[in-house]
C-alpha positions in Angstrom: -82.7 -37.2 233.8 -82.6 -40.8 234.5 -85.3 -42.7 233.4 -87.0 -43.8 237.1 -86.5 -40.2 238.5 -88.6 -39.0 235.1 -90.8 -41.9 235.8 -91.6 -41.1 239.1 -91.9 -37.3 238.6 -94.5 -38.3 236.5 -96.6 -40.7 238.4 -96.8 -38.1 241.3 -98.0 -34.8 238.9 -100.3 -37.1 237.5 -101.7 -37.6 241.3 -101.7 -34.3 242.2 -104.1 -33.9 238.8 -106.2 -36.3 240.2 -106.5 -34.6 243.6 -107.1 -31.2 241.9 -110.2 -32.8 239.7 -108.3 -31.5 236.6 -108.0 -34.7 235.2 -111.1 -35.6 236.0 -114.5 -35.2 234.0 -115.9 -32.5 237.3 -118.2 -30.0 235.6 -117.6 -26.8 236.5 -119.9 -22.9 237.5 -118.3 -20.1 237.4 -118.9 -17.8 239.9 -120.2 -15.2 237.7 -122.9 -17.6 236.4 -123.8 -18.8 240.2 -124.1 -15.4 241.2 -126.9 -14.2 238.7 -128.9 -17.1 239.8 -128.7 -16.2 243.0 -129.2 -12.3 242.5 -132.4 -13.9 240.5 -133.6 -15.6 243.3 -133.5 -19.1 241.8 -129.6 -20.8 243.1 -129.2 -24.1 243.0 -128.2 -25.8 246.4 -124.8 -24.6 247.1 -122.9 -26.7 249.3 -119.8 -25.7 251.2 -117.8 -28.2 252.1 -115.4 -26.5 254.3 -114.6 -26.8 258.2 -117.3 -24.7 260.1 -115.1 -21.9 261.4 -114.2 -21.5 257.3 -118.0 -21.3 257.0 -118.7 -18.8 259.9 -116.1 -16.7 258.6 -117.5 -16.4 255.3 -119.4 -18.4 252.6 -121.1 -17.6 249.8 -124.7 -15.9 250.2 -127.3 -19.1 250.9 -124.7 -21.6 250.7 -125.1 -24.3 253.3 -122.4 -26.3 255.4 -121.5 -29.9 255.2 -117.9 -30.7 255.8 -116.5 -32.9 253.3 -115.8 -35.7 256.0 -120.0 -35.7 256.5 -121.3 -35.8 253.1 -122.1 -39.7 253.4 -123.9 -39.6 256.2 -125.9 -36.3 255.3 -127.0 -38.2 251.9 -130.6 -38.8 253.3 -130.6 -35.3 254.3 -129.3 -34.0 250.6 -131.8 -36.5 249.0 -134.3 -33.8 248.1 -132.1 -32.1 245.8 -130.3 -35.9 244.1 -131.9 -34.2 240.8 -131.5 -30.8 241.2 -128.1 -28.8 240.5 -126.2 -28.5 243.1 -123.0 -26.5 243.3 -119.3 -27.6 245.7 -116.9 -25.3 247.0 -114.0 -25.5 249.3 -111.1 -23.9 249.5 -108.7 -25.5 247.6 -110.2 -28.3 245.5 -109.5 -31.6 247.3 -112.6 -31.7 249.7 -114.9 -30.5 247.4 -113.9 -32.9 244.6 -114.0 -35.7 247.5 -117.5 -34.5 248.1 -118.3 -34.6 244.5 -117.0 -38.2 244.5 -119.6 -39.1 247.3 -122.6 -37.4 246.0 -122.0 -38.5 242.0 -121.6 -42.3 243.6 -124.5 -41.6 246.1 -126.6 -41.2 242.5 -126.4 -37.4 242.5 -126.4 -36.1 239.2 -126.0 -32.6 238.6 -123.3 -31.7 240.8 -120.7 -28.7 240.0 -117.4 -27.6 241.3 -117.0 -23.7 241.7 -114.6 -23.1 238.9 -111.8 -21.2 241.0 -113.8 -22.2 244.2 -114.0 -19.9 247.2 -110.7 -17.9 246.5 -112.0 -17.1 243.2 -115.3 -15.9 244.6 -113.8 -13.8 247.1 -111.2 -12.5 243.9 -114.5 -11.4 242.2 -115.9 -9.1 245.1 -118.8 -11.3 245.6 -120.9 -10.3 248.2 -119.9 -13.1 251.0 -122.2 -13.9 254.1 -121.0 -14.2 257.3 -122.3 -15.8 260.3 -122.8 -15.6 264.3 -120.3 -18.2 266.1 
């Protein structure tokens, strides 16, 4: 392979490790762990991070909805919990790690990604919630 083709292969990988969070320093919940504290009655604030027909046909059991694109100007709304844990989903991984972004720079400090986000829930048989359009 010729040196700029290898080159180039490996600047875009690298980016799509960035947009995945995997090369980031994101701390991570498993589902397994976020569902005991909710079946115990103490979750943190779970934030999904999806569109709001994703949310209305199905999210995780207290979860709430802010679409990614909103975080910053829900801040003063989230302010309550900017010490409390508080646990991103999506679908995929970009918007949830671009929420992340916003809330860690927005002095939010105990912020998780769902390891294996919503797909990963849903592989679990997790109870999911679903609401009224």
């Amino acid at each position: 392979m010729k040196p700029v083709l290898n080159s180039f292969l490996c600047i875009v990988m690298c980016f799509q490790l960035l947009a995945c969070g995997v090369a980031g320093t994101v701390e991570v919940m498993t589902p397994a762990v976020l569902a005991a504290q909710i079946e115990q009655g103490m979750p943190p604030l779970i934030l999904d991070v999806r569109s709001p027909e994703e949310y209305i046909a199905g999210h995780i059991p207290g979860a709430i909805n802010v679409e990614y694109r909103q975080i910053s100007e829900q801040i003063e709304t989230l302010q309550p919990y900017e010490t409390e844990e508080i646990v991103v989903y999506c679908e995929r991984g970009f918007r949830a790690n671009r929420a992340i972004a916003d809330l860690e720079d927005a002095g939010f400090s105990t912020v998780f990604l769902l390891d294996g986000l919503m797909s990963a829930w849903r592989r679990a048989n997790l109870p999911i919630e679903r609401s009224a359009p």
